[in-house]
Structures are given as structure tokens and as C-alpha cells.
DOROMI-763594 format. One line per field, with one value per atom (N, C-alpha, C): residue number from 1; residue in one letter; atom name; x, y, z. Coordinates in Angstrom, 3 decimals. Layout:
BEGIN
fivo = c(NUM,...) .
gutor = c(A,...) .
volo = c(CA,...) .
x = c(X,...) .
y = c(Y,...) .
z = c(Z,...) .
This chain:
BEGIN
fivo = c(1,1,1,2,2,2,3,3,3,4,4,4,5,5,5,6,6,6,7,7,7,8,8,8,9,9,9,10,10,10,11,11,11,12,12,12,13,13,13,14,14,14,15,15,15,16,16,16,17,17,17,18,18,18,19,19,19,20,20,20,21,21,21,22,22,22,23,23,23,24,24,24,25,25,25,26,26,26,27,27,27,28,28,28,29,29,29,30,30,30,31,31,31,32,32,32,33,33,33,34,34,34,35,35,35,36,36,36,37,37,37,38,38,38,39,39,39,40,40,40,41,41,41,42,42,42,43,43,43,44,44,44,45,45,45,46,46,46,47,47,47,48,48,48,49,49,49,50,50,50,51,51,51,52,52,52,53,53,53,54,54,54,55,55,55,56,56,56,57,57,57,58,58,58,59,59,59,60,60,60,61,61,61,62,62,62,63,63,63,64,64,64,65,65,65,66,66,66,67,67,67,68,68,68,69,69,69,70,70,70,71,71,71,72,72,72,73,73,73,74,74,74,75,75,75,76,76,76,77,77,77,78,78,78,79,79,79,80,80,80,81,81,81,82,82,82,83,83,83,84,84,84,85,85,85,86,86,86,87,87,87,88,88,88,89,89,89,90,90,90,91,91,91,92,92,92,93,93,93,94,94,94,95,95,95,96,96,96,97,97,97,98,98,98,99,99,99,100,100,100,101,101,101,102,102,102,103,103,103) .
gutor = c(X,X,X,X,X,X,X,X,X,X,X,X,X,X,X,X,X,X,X,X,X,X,X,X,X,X,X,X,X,X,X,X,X,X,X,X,X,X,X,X,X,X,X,X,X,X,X,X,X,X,X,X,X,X,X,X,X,X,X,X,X,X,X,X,X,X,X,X,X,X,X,X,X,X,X,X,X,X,X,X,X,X,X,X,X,X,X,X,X,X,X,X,X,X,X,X,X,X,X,X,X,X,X,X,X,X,X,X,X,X,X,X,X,X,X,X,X,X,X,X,X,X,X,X,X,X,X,X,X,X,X,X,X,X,X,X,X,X,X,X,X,X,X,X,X,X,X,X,X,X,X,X,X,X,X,X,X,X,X,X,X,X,X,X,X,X,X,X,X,X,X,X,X,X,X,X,X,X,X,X,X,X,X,X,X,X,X,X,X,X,X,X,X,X,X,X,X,X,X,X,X,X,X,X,X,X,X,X,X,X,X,X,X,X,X,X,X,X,X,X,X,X,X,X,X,X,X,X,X,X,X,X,X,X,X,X,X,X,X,X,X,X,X,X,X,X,X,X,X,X,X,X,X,X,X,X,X,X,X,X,X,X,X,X,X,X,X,X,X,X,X,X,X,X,X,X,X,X,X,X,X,X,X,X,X,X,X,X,X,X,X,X,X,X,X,X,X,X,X,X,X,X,X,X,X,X,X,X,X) .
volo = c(N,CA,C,N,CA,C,N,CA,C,N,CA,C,N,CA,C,N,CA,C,N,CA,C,N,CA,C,N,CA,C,N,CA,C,N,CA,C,N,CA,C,N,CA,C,N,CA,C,N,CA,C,N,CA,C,N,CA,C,N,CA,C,N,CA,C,N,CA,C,N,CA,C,N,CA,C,N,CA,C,N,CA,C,N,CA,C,N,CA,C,N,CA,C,N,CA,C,N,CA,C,N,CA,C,N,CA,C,N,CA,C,N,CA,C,N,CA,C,N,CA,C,N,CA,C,N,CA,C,N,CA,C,N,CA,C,N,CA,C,N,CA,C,N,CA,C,N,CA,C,N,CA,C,N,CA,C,N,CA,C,N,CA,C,N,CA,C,N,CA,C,N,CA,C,N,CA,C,N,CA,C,N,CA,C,N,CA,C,N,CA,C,N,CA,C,N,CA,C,N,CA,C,N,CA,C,N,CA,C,N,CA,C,N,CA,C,N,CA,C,N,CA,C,N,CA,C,N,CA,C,N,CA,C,N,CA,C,N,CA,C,N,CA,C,N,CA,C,N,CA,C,N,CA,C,N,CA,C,N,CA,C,N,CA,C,N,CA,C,N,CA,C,N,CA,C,N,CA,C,N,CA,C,N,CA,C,N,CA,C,N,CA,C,N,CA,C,N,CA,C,N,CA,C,N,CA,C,N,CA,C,N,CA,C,N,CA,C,N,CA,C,N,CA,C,N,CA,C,N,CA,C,N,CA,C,N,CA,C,N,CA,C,N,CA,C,N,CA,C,N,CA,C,N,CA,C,N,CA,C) .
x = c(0.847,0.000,0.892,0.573,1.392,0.578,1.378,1.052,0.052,-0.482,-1.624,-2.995,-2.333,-3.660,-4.458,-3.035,-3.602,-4.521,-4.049,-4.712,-6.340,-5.930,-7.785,-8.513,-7.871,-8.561,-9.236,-8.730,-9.514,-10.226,-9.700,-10.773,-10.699,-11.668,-11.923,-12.656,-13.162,-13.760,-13.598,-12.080,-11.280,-10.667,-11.341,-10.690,-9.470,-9.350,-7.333,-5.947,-6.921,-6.201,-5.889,-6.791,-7.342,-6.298,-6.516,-5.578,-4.099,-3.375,-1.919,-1.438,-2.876,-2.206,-1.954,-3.314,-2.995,-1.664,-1.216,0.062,1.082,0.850,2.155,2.086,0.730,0.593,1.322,0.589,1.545,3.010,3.189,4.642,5.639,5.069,5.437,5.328,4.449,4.231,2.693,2.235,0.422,0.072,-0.173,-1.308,-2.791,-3.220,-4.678,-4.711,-3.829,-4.069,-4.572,-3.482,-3.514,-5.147,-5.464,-6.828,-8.005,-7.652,-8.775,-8.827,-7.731,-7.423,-8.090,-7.949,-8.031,-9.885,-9.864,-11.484,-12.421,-11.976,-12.338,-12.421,-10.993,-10.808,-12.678,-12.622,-13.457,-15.040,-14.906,-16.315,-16.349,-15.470,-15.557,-15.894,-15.353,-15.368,-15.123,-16.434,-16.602,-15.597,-15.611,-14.999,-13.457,-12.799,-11.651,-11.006,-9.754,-9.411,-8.340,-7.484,-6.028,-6.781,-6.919,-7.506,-8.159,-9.501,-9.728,-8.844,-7.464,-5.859,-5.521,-5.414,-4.491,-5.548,-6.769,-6.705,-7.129,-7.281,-6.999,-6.185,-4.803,-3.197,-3.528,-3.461,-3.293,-4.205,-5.325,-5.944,-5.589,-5.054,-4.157,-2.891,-2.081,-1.036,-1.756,-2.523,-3.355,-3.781,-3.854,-4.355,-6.007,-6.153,-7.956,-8.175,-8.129,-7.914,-9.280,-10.514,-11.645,-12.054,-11.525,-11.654,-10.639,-9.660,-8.943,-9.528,-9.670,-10.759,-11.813,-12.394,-13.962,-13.718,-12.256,-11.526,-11.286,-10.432,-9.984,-11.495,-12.511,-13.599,-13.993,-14.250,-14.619,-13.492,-12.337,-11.566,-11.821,-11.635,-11.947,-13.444,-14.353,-15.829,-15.770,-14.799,-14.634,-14.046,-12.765,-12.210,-12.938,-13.639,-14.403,-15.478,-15.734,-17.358,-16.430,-14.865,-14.703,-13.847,-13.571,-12.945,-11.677,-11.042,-9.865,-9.918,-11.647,-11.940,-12.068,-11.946,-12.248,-10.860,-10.458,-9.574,-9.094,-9.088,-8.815,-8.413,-8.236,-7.716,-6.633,-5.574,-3.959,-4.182,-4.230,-4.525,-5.249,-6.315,-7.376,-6.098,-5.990,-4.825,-3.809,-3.358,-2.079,-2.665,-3.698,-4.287,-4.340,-5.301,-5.498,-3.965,-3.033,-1.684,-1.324,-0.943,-0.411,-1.462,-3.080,-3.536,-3.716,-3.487,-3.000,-1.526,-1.001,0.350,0.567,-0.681,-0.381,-1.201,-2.575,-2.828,-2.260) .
y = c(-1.177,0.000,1.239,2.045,3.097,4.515,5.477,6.378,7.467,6.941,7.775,6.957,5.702,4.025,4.551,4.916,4.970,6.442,7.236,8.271,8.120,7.537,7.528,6.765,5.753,4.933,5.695,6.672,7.269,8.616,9.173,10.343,10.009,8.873,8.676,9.185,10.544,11.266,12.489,12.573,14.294,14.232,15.456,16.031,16.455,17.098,17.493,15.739,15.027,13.508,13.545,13.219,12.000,13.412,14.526,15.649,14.930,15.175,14.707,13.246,12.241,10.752,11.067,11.405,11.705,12.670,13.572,14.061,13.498,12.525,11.319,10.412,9.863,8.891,9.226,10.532,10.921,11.398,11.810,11.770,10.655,9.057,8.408,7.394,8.070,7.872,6.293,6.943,6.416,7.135,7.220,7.953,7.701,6.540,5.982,5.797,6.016,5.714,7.170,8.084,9.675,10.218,9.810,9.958,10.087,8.360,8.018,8.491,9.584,9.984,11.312,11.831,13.237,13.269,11.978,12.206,11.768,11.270,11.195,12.178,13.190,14.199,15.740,15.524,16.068,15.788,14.933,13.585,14.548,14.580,14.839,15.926,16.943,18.460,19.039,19.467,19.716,21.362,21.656,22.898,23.086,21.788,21.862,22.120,23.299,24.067,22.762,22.926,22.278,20.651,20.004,18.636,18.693,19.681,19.755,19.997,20.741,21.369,20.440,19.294,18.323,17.226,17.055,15.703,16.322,17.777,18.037,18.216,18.563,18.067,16.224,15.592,14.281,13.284,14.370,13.536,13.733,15.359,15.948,14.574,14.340,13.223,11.915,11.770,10.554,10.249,11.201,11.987,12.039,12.320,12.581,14.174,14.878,16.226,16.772,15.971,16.399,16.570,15.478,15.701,16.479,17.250,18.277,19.267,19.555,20.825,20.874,20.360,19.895,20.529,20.054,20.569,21.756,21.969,23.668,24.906,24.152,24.890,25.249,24.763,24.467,25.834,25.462,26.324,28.023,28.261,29.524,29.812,28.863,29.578,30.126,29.316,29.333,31.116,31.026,32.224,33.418,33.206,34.634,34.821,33.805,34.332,34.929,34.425,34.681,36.329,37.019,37.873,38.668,37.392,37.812,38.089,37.834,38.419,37.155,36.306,34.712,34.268,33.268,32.910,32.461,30.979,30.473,31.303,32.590,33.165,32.784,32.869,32.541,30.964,29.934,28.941,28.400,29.412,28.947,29.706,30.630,31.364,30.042,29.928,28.389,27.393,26.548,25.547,25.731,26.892,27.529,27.654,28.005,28.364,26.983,26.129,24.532,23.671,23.841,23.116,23.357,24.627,25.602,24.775,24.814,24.246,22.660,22.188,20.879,20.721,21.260,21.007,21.498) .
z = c(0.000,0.000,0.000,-1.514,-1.054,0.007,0.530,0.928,0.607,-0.793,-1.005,-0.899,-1.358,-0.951,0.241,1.597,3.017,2.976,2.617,2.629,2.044,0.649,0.180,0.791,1.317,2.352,3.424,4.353,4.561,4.612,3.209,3.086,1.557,1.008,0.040,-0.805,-0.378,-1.627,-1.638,-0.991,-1.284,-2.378,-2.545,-4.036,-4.221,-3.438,-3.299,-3.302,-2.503,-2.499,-3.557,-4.693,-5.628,-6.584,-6.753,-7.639,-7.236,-5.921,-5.861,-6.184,-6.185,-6.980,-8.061,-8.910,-10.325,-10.798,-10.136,-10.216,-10.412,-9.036,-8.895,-9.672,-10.344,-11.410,-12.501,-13.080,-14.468,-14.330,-13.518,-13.238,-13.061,-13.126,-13.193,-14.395,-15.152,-16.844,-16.566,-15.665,-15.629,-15.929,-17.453,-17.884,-17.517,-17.559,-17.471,-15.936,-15.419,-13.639,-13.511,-14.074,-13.643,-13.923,-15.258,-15.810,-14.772,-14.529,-13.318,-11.969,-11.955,-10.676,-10.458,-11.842,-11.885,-12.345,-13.055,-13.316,-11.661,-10.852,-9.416,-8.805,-9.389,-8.235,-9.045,-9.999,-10.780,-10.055,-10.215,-9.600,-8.385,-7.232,-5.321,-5.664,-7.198,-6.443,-7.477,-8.176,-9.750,-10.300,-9.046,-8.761,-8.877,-8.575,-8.767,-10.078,-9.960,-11.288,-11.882,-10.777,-10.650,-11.537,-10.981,-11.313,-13.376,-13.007,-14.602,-15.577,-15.225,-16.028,-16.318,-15.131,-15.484,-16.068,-15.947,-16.791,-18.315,-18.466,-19.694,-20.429,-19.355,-20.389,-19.879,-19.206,-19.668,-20.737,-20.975,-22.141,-23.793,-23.076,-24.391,-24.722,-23.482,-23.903,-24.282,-24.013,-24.357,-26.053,-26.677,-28.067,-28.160,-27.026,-26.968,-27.129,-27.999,-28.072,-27.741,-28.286,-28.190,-26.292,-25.938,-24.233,-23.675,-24.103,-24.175,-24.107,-25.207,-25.391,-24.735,-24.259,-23.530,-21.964,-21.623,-20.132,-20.488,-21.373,-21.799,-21.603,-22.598,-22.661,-21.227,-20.457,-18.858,-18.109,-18.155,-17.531,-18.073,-19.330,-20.206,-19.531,-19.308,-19.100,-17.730,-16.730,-15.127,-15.561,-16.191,-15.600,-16.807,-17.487,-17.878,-16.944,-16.182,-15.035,-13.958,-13.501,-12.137,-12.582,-13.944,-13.991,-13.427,-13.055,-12.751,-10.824,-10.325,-8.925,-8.263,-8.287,-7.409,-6.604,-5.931,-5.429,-5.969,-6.925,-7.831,-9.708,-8.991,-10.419,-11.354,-10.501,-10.102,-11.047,-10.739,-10.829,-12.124,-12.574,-14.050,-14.904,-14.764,-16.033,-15.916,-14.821,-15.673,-16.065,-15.354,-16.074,-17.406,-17.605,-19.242,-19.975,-19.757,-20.506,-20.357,-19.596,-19.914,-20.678,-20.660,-21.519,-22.912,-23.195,-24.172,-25.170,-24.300,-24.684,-24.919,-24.555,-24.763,-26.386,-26.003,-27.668,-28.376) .
């Protein structure tokens, strides 16, 4: 069991968790682990910026461009409603510039 096993074990439907496996997944060249990690972390917490960035660059590496764009679209709609005034500002502008860069 690794150290994130124990963790989801018990707070199995945090969204921040299920974002740092998928991190550690694709960083370890799990793409389809990272996927399922990041589409979980999506699932707990529809809200999450960080999580939608990344499984829209990892579907970008995947060559699913259409579910690329689908994440991209999502982030662009987040940060034209939050105008630059939300907490998560900081955060949608990079998502947006790395998923940018991946397609």
C-alpha cells in the first residue's frame, strides 16, 4: 500500500487527495491511472481548477484532443465568469496556458 492508498482509504472522496495521486501517477508515466485519478478528483469536487488542467493536459497526452478541449472549454468559461476576482484566479490562467500548450 502506497502512501496515497492509506490516505484515500480514509478520506476517500477528497478532491485534493485523488488531484496529488494523479500528479504522482503521471509523473510516473500512468497515464490511465492519472486519468482516473483526476477524473475522481473532478467527480468529489466539480470545482476543482487544478484537477480539470491536469486531466486536460493528460488527455491531451493521451491523443484525446476532443476531451482536451472539452476541459480547456470548462476552464476559459470558469475564468471569464470569475474575472480575474475569485480565489482560484492565479490557478485557471495556468491551467489555461499549460492546456493551451499541450494542444
Amino acid at each position: 500500500m502506497t502512501a496515497f492508498d492509506h490516505v484515500i482509504s480514509v478520506v476517500p472522496k477528497n478532491s485534493k487527495t485523488w488531484t496529488l495521486m494523479g500528479l504522482s501517477m503521471s509523473g510516473a508515466g500512468d497515464l490511465r491511472g492519472a486519468r482516473g485519478a483526476f477524473e475522481k478528483a473532478v467527480r468529489f469536487d466539480s470545482n476543482n481548477v487544478i484537477a480539470h488542467g491536469e486531466l486536460g493536459q493528460t488527455e491531451a497526452k493521451m491523443g484525446d484532443k476532443a476531451r482536451a478541449q472539452s476541459e480547456l472549454d470548462w476552464l476559459k468559461k470558469r475564468a471569464d465568469a470569475c474575472a480575474g476576482t475569485c480565489k482560484e484566479s492565479g490557478d485557471l490562467k495556468s491551467e489555461i496556458a499549460k492546456l493551451q500548450g499541450a494542444l
